[in-house]
N, C-alpha and C positions, 0 to 999 in steps of 0.2 A: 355417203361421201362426206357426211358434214364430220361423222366422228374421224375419219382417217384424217383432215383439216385440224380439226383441234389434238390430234393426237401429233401431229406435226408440228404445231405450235409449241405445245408443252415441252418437245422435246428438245426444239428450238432454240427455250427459253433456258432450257437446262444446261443446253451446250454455250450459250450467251451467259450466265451464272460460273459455270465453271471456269470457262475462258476469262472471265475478269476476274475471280479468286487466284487461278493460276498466274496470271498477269502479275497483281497486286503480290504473291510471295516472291515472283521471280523479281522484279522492282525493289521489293526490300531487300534481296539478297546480291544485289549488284557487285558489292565493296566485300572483298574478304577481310574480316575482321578478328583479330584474336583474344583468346579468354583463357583462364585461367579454372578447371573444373571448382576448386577451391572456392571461388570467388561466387559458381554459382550455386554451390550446397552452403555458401553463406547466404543464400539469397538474393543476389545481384540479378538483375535481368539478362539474359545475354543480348551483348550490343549489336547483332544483325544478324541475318539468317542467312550468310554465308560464314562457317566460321572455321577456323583453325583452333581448336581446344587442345590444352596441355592438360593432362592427368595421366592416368596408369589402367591399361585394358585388362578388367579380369573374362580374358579369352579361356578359361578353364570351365568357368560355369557359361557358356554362353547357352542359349536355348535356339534350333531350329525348328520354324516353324514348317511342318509341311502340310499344311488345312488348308494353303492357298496354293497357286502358282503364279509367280514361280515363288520357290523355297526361300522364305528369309530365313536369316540367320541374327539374330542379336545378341549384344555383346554389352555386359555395363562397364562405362568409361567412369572411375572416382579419382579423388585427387591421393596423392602422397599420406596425405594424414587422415584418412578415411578411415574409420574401424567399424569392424562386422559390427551391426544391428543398428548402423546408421542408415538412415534412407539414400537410396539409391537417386540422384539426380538427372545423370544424362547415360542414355543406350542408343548406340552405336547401330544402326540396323544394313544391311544388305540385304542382294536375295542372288538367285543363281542365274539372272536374266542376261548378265555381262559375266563375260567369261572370265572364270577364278575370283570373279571381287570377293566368295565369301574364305578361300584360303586367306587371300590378300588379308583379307580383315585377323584373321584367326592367327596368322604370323607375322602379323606389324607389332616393330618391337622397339618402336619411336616415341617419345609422348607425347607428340604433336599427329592428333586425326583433322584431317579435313574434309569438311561436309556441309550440306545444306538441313539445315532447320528444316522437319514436316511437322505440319498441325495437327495430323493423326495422332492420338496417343495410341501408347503399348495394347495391344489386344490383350483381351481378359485371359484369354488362355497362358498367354507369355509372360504376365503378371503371376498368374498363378505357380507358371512354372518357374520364373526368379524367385518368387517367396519361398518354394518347396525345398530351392537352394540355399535359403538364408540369407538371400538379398533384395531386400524390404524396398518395392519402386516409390519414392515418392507419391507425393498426391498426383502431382502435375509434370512428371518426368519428360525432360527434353528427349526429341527422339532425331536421331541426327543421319542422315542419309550418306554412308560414307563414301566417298572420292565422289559424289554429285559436285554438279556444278548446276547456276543457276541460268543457265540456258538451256537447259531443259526445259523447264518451267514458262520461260521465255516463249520459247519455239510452240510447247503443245496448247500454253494458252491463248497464245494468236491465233493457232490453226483453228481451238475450240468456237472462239471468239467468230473469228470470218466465216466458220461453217454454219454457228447458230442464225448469224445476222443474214448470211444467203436463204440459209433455209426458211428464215421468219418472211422475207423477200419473197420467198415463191407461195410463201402459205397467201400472203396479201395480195399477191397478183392472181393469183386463181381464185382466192375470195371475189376481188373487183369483176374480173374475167365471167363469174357464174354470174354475178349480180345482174352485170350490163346484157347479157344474154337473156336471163328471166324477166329482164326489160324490157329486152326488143322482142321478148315471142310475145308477152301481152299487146303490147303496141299493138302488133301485126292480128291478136285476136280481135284488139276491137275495131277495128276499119272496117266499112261496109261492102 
């Protein structure tokens, strides 16, 4: 019983961990803010993690990933004056979870994307397979979740949040609960 206990704990604490990561991105990402890809292959920070980026989609070399599900699809976003064998700064990612988003992405032909900032970087395979293309990801490539919004993050980081903090709640009250029991049976052993 004790390890189901502390295996509830742990888990607990994990869904309390994620729920306040999730929180803290959805928080930053409040304010739609715009950028210039340009600006961030010169090295500028980008200013929020909700953002509207202008540059040019090269949707020809995009890579699908199908190792997970559901299927992403990535896409690198560069500015106007970008030239092959420059690194690659911001990719675009979808997946096939929301219906069409990865055509959508594949035939947007606007140069304004909008998206939320993820902390995740590119998977090794997806790097691999931009480099095979001749498109070198940066070190630290922004990876940008397109037409997200940042109530998403919002929503599932509360849910995470309230479920760890319940579930840490009931680990404590059944800890207490055993305690005062193993209390009262000794009590009751040593009475004459």
């Amino acid at each position: 019983m004790r390890f189901v206990r502390y295996a509830m704990l742990l888990l607990s604490l994990a869904l309390v961990v994620w729920g306040a990561l999730l929180l803290r991105e959805g928080l930053d990402s409040r304010e739609l803010r715009a950028a210039r890809v340009a600006d961030l292959e010169a090295g500028t920070p980008p200013p929020g993690g909700w953002l509207k980026l202008t540059g040019k989609l090269r949707s020809d070399e995009r890579v699908i990933w199908d190792g997970v599900r559901p299927i992403e699809t990535y896409v690198a976003l560069v500015s106007e004056n970008w030239k092959p064998g420059q690194p690659v700064v911001v990719f675009i990612r979808t997946n096939n979870a929301v219906l069409d988003r990865p055509g959508k992405l594949l035939t947007h032909t606007e140069p304004d994307v909008i998206g939320v900032v993820r902390s995740r970087s590119l998977p090794d395979w997806v790097k691999d397979s931009f480099i095979y293309n001749e498109l070198q990801p940066a070190d630290r490539p922004l990876v940008l979740e397109f037409e997200a919004r940042p109530g998403d993050e919002l929503f599932f980081g509360g849910l995470s949040l309230i479920a760890g903090l319940g579930l840490c709640g009931t680990v404590l009250i059944m800890g207490r609960r055993k305690s005062a029991a193993g209390a009262k049976s000794i009590s009751e052993e040593k009475q004459p």
